[in-house]
C-alpha positions in Angstrom: 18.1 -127.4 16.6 18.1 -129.1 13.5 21.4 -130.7 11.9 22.3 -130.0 8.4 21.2 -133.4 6.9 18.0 -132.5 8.9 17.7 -129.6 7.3 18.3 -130.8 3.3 15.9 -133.5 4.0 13.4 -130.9 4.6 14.5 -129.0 1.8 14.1 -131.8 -1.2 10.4 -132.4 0.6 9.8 -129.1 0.6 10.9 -128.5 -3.3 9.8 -131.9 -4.0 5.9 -130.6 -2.9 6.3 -127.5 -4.7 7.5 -129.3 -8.0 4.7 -131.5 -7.5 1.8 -128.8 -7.3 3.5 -126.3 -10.3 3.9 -130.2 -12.6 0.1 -129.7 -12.2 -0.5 -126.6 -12.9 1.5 -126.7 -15.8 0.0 -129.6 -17.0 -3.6 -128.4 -16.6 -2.7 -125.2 -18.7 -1.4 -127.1 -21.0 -4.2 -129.4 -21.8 -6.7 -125.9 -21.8 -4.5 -124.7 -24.7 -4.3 -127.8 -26.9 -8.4 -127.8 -26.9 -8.2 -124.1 -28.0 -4.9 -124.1 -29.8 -6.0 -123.4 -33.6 -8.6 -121.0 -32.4 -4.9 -118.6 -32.5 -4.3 -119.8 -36.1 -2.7 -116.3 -36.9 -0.4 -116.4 -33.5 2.9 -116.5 -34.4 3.7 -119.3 -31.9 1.5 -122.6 -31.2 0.6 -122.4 -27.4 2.7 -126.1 -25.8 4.2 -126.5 -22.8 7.9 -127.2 -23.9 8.7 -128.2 -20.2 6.6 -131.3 -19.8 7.5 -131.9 -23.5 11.2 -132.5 -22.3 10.0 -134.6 -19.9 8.5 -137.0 -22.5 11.3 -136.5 -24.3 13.5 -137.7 -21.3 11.5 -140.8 -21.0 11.7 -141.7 -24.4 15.3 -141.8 -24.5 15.9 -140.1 -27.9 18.8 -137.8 -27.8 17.6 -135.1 -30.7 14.4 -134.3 -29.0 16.0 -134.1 -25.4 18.4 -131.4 -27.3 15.7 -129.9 -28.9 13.6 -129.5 -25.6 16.3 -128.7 -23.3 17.3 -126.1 -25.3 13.8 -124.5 -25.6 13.5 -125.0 -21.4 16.6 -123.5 -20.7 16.4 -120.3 -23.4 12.3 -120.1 -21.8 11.2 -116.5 -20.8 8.6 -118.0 -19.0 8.5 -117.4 -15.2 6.5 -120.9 -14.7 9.0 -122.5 -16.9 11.6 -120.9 -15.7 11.2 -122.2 -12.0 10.7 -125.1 -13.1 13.9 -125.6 -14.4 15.1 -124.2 -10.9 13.6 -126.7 -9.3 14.8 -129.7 -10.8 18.1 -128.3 -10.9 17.7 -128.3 -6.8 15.9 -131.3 -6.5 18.7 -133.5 -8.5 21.3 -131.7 -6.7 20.2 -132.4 -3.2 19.2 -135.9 -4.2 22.9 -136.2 -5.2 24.3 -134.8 -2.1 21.9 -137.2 0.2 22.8 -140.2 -1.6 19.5 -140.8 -3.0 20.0 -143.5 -5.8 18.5 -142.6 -9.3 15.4 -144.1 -10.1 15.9 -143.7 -14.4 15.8 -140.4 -16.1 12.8 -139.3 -14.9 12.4 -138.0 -10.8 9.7 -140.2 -9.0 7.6 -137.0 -9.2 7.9 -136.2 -12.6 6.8 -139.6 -13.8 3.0 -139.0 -13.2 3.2 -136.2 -15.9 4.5 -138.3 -18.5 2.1 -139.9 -21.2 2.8 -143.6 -21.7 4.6 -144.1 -25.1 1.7 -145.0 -27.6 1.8 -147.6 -29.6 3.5 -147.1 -32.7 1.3 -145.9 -35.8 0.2 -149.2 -38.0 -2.5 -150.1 -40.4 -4.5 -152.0 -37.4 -5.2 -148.6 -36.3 -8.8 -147.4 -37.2 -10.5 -143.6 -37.1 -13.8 -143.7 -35.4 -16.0 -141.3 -37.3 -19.0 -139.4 -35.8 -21.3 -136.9 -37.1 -23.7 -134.4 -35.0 -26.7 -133.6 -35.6 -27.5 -131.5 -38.4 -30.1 -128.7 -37.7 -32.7 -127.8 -40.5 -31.1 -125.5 -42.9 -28.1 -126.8 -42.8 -25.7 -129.5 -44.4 -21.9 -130.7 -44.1 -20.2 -130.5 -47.2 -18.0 -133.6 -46.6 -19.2 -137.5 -46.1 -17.4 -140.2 -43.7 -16.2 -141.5 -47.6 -14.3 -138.3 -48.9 -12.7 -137.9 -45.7 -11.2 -141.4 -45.9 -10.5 -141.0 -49.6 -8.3 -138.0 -48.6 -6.7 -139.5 -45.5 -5.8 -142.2 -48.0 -3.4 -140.1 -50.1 -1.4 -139.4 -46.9 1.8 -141.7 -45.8 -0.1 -144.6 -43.6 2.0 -143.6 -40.8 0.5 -140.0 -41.0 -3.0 -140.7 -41.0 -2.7 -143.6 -38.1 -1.8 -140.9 -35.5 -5.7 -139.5 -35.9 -8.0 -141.7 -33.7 -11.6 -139.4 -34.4 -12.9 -137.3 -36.7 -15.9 -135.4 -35.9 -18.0 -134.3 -37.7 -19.4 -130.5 -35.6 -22.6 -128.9 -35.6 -21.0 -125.3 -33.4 -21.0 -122.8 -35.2 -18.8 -119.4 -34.2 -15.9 -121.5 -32.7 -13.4 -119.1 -34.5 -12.1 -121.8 -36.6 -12.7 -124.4 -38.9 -11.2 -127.5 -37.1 -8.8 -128.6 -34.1 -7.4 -131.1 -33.0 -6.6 -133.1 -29.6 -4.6 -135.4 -28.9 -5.1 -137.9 -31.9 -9.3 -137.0 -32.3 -10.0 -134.4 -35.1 -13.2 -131.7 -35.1 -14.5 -130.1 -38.6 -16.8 -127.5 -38.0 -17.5 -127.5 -41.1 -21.4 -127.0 -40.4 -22.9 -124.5 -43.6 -26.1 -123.1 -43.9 -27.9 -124.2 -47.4 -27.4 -120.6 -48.9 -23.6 -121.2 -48.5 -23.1 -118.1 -46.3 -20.8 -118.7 -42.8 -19.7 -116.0 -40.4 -16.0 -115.4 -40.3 -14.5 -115.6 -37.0 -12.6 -112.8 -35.2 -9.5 -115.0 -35.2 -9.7 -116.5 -38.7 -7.8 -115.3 -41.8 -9.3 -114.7 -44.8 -6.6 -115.5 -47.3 -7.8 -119.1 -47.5 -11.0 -118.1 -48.0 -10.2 -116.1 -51.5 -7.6 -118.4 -52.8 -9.9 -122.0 -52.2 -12.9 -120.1 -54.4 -15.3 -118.1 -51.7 -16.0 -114.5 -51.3 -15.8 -112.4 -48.9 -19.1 -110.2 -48.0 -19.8 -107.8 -45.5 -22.7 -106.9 -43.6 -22.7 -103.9 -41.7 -19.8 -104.8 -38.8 -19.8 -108.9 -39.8 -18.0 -111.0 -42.3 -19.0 -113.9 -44.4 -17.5 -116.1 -46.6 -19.8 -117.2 -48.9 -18.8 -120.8 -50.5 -19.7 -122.5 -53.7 -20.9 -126.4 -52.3 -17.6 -127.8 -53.8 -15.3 -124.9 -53.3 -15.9 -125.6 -49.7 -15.5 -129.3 -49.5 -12.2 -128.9 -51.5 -11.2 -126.6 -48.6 -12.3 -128.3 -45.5 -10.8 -131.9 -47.1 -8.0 -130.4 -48.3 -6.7 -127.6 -46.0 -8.7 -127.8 -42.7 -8.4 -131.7 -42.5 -4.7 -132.0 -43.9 -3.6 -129.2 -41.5 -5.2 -131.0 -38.3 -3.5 -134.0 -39.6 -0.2 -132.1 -39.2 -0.4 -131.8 -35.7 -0.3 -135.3 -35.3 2.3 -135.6 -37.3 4.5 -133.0 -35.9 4.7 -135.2 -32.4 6.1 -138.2 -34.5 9.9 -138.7 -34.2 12.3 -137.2 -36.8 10.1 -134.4 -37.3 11.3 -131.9 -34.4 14.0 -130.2 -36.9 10.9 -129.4 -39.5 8.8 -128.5 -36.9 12.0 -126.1 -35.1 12.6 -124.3 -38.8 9.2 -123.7 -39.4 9.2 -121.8 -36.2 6.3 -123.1 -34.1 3.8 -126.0 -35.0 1.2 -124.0 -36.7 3.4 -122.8 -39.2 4.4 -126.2 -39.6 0.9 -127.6 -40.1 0.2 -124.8 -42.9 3.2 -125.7 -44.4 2.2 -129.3 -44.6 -1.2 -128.4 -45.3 0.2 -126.0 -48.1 2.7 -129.3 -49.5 -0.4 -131.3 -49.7 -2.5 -129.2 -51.7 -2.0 -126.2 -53.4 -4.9 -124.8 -54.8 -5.3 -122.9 -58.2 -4.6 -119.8 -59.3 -1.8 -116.9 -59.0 1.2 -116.9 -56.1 0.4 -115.3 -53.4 2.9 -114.4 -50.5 1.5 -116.9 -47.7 2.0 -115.6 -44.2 5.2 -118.2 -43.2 
């Protein structure tokens, strides 16, 4: 028969194993949303993993995001999240009990899950650009110049937290641009008659108030775009709002990011400070 410090032993293994394998999960589903994150533009809430977020925020020491982060964990109606929480809650209480000496703020399992602080943002940091290749028909608005020209008007510490811009030739992604992790696409691909298909997922508001029109034909949408209507948007809104995304993960930014209510909002809101375009008020949808 097993004694009792038998028996917690096997316990912490035995939570320690099943921490391990939903740590991976969650951070697997969490990388799948980030590459399709702003195809939900219109979502009220940016898909992020808030757990593994607190984590990072753990390792980095700094008391207003581990506040921020706990707080989000803890309120979670997430059933992964949730048991997460449980688990760690376990694991650091049996840890305690068997004497196990702390190894930092992070568990020995958790550690593998954190991204290694980056270094901070500085004007030695360069943007790779890269363009696809651009089928017959077809042309993209913007040059390698006017997106650096843009990118220039931003606070240097703003634009050094984008590594790539891409220039895309897919068309029907459901959204202009994304972003991942510090590398930026445009898919801002447009046929020479200046007609694009609106996706499912994309609003249309933009669309009106940056100069194109709206056309329908028979159960599809287009947006039909003046050359330099469109390059004023995709510079302007699409590039300035990936930007944002980038600049929500720097530090002191978490209580903007927290009253704009999720990180999209907060990238059209910075997107929207940047650049306003012409014309009447209209009530934006944040």
């Amino acid at each position: 028969m097993a004694r009792k410090g038998e028996r917690d032993w096997a316990q912490l293994d035995a939570f320690e194993a099943e921490y391990a394998e939903r740590l991976t999960d969650e951070q697997h589903q969490h990388q799948r949303q980030r590459r399709s994150d702003d195809r939900a533009r219109n979502r009220a809430r940016s898909a992020y993993s808030p757990f593994l977020d607190f984590l990072g925020a753990l390792a980095g020491g700094q008391e207003e995001e581990i506040a921020f982060f706990a707080h989000e964990v803890e309120t979670s109606r997430d059933d992964q999240t949730r048991r997460l929480v449980a688990l760690r809650g376990k694991i650091l209480s049996l840890r305690e009990k068997l004497g196990v000496p702390d190894e930092g703020a992070l568990l020995p399992s958790e550690k593998p899950f954190v991204e290694e602080p980056s270094s901070p943002p500085g004007p030695e940091n360069t943007i790779r650009f890269v363009a696809d290749t651009v089928p017959p028909g077809h042309h993209f608005p913007v040059t390698f110049g006017d997106i650096k020209a843009t990118l220039a008007e931003l606070p240097p510490e703003h634009a050094a937290t984008v590594r790539e811009i891409r220039l895309s030739n897919q068309k029907r992604t459901g959204t202009d641009g994304d972003w991942l992790d510090g590398e930026i696409r445009l898919h801002c691909l447009i046929p020479d008659d200046g007609r694009r298909l609106v996706g499912r997922t994309e609003g249309t508001q933009d669309v009106e108030r940056f100069g194109g029109k709206l056309e329908w034909e028979g159960t599809k949408l287009y947006a039909r775009w003046p050359l330099e209507k469109y390059k004023i948007f995709v510079l302007r809104r699409v590039l300035i709002h990936e930007v944002a995304h980038g600049v929500a993960e720097l530090p002191g930014h978490l209580a903007a990011v927290r009253s704009a209510g999720s990180i999209e909002r907060f990238c059209e809101q910075y997107a929207e400070n940047f650049y306003r375009p012409p014309g009447p008020s209209v009530k934006l949808g944040f």
